[in-house]
N, C-alpha and C positions, 0 to 999 in steps of 0.2 A: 504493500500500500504506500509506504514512504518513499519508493523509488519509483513509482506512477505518479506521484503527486509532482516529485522534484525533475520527471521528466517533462510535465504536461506548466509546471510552472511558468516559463517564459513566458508562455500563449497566454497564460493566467495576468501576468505582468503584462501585456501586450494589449491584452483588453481594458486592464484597469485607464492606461494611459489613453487608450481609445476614447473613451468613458469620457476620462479627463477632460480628455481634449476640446471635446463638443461644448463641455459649458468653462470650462476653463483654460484656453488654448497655451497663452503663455505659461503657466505655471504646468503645463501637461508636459509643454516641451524643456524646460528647465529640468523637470524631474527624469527625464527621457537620457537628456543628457549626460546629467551626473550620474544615471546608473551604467552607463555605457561607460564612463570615466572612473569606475571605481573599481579596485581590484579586490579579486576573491582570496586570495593567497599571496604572500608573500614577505609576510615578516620574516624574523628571524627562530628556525626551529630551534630545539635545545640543542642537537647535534653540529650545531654550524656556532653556537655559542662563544668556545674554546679560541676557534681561531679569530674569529671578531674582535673579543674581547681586550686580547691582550695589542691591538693596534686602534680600537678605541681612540681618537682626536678630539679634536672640537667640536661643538655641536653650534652649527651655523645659521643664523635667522634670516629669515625671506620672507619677511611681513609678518604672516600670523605664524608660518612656520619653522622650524627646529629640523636642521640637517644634519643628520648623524655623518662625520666626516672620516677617515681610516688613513692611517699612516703606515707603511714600508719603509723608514727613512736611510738613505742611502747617498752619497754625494755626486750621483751620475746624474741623466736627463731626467727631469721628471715627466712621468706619464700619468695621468688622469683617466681614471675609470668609469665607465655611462651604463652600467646594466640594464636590461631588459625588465619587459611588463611582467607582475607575480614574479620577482627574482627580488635577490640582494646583492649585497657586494661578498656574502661568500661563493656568488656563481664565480670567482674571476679568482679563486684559492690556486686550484695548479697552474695556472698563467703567473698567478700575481709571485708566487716562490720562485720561479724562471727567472723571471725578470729581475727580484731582488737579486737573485745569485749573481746575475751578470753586472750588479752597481745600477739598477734606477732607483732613482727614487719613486715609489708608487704613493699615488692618491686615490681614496676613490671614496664615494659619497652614496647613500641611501637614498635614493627616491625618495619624495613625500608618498606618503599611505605603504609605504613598503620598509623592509628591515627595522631597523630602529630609527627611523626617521619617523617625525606627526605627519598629522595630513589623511586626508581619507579619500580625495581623487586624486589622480593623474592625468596627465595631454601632454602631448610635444611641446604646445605652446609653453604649458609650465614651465614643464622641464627642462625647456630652453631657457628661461630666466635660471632657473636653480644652477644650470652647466655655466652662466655665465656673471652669475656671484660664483662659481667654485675658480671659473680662469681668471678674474680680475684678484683673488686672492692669491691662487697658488703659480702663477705663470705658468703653464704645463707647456715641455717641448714637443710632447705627441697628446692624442687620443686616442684610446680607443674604447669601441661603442658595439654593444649587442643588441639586435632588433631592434624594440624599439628607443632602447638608447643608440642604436648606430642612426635609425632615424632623424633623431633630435642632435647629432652631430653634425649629422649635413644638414639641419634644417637652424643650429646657432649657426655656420659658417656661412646661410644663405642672408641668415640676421643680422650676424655681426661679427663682420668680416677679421680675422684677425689672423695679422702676418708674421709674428713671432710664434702661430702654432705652427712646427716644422711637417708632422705628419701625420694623417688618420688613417686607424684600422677602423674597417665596419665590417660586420659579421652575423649573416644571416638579418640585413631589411627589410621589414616592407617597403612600400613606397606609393603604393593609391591607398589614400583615406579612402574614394571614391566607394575601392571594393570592397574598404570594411565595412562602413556603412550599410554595403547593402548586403553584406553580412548578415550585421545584426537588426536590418528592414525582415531579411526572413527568420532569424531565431525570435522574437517577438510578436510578426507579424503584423507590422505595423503597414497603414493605409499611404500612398505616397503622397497623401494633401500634409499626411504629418512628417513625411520625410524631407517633401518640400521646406516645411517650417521651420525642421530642423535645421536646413542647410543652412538658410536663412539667420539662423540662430548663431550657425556657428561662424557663420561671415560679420556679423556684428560685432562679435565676441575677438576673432580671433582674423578678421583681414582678409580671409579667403573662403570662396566656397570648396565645397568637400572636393570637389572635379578638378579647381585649382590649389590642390594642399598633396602634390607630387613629389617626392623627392626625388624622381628623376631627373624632374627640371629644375629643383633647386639645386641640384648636382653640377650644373651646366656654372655655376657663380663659382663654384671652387678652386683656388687655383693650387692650393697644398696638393703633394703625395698625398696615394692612398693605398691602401690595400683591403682589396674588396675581397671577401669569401663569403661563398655560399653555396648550398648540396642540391644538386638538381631535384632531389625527393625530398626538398622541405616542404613539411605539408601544412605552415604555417604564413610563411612570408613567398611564395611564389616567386621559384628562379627567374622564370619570364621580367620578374620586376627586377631582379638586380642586375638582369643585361641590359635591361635602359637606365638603368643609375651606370653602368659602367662605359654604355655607348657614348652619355653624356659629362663626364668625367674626364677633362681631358690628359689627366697625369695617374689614371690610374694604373695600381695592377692586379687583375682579375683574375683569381682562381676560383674554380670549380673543383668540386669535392663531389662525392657519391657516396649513399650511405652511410654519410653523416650525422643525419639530420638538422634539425634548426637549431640544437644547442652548441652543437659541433665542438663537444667534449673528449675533444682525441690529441695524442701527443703530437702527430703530424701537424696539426692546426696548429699549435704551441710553437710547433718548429717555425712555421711558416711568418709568424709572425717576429718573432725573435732574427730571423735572417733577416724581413724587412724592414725592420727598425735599426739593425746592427751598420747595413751599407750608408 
C-alpha cells in the first residue's frame, strides 16, 4: 500500500497544483517551483562523516545562508570543488586525496539544502552566486564541477567572466533546462497553460526562458581550458548534450567514457583529470 501511494504521489502532487492553479495561479506556480528546486537526498550520511569532519573550514554567509566550506591545505594551485544535485562534497573523497598527494590545495563547499550547508532549494542560478562568493574569497587556479555543478560552472563563466581561472573540469552535464522541464511537465502531469506560467516565472526570476537556459550556448562565452567527460550510457545528463557543450567550447578537451555512468566513479577518470590539470 505504501509503495502504491508513493508511486501514484506525483500525479497526486500534480493535481493539487492543478487545483491551485485555477483559483490561485501565482502562488500555484511559486509552489511548483520550489518543489522542483528542492532536493530529496543529500546531506551528509554518518558514513561520509569521518572524512568531512576532520577538513571542516569556515562556514560562509550568502544572505540568509550558511556555507559549509572544506579545506585540503597544501601550497600548490588551488582547485575549487562544485558537486552535483543530492550529493556532497564527500562525492569528490578519491579525487580530492589525488590531488592532495600531488601539492593542490583543495576547496570545496556544500550546496545550500545539501551536506552541511542550510538552505532547503537549489538552481544554477543560486548556485552560481554561492560559486562566486567561494572565487572572490579563495582565488581558485582551476575548477572542477559535477552535473549539475559542472552546469553552474559554465553557467558563472557565462556570468562572470573570470580570467585568472586557469582551467575547468566538467563531468557528466546536463545542458537543456528545456528537457528537464519537460521532465518533470510529465512526472506530475502538469497542463502546458501551467508550464507556460512556469516559464514565464522563471524568466522573471532568473533572465531567461527554460528554451534559453543552454549551457551549450553559454559554453560558446568560454575562453579557459576545459576538460569535458562524459559516458555515452549516462542515463541522466544525455551524451547528445555534452557534444554541443563541447562543439561549442572552443578550447576544449572531450573525452568519452563507456560504462561509466553519470557518476563516473572510476580511477581512469581520476587519471584523466590529474594528467589534464598536470600539463
Amino acid at each position: 500500500m505504501k509503495e502504491k501511494f508513493k508511486k501514484h504521489l506525483p500525479v497526486l502532487i500534480g493535481k493539487y497544483f492543478q487545483f491551485l492553479f485555477f483559483f490561485f495561479p501565482k502562488k500555484a506556480i511559486r509552489k511548483a517551483y520550489t518543489l522542483f528546486c528542492t532536493p530529496r537526498k543529500g546531506k551528509v550520511l554518518p558514513e561520509q562523516e569521518d572524512f568531512l569532519e576532520d577538513a571542516k573550514d569556515e562556514l560562509i554567509s550568502l544572505e540568509s545562508l550558511r556555507l559549509q566550506t572544506y579545506r585540503w591545505p597544501s601550497l600548490g594551485e588551488t582547485i575549487l570543488m562544485v558537486h552535483g544535485w543530492e550529493s556532497n562534497t564527500h562525492r569528490w573523497k578519491n579525487i580530492i586525496q589525488k590531488l592532495h598527494k600531488k601539492g593542490y590545495n583543495i576547496i570545496a563547499f556544500d550546496a545550500p539544502a545539501h551536506g552541511n550547508s542550510s538552505g532547503k532549494i537549489l538552481n544554477v542560478p543560486l548556485y552560481t552566486e554561492c560559486l562566486q562568493k567561494m572565487i572572490a574569497l579563495y582565488r581558485p587556479n582551476h575548477i572542477i564541477g559535477h552535473s549539475v555543478g559542472g552546469m553552474t560552472t559554465i553557467f558563472h563563466q557565462y556570468t562572470y567572466p573570470d580570467q585568472e581561472i586557469d582551467k575547468l573540469v566538467i563531468l557528466a552535464p546536463p545542458s537543456d533546462l528545456s528537457r528537464i522541464m519537460k521532465q518533470y511537465q510529465g512526472i506530475l502531469k502538469l497542463s502546458q497553460k501551467f508550464m507556460q506560467a512556469l516559464n514565464q516565472y522563471f524568466k522573471d526570476k532568473h533572465g531567461h526562458y527554460f528554451e534559453e537556459f543552454t549551457i551549450s550556448e553559454f559554453a560558446k562565452k568560454i575562453s579557459q581550458k576545459g576538460l569535458l567527460i562524459h559516458d555515452k550510457n549516462d542515463d541522466i545528463a544525455p551524451y547528445a548534450e555534452a557534444e554541443r557543450i563541447a562543439n561549442n567550447w572552443s578550447g576544449i578537451n572531450f573525452i568519452t567514457t563507456e560504462n561509466y555512468g553519470h557518476s563516473l566513479f572510476f580511477n581512469e577518470v581520476d587519471t584523466m583529470i590529474l594528467d589534464f590539470l598536470s600539463k
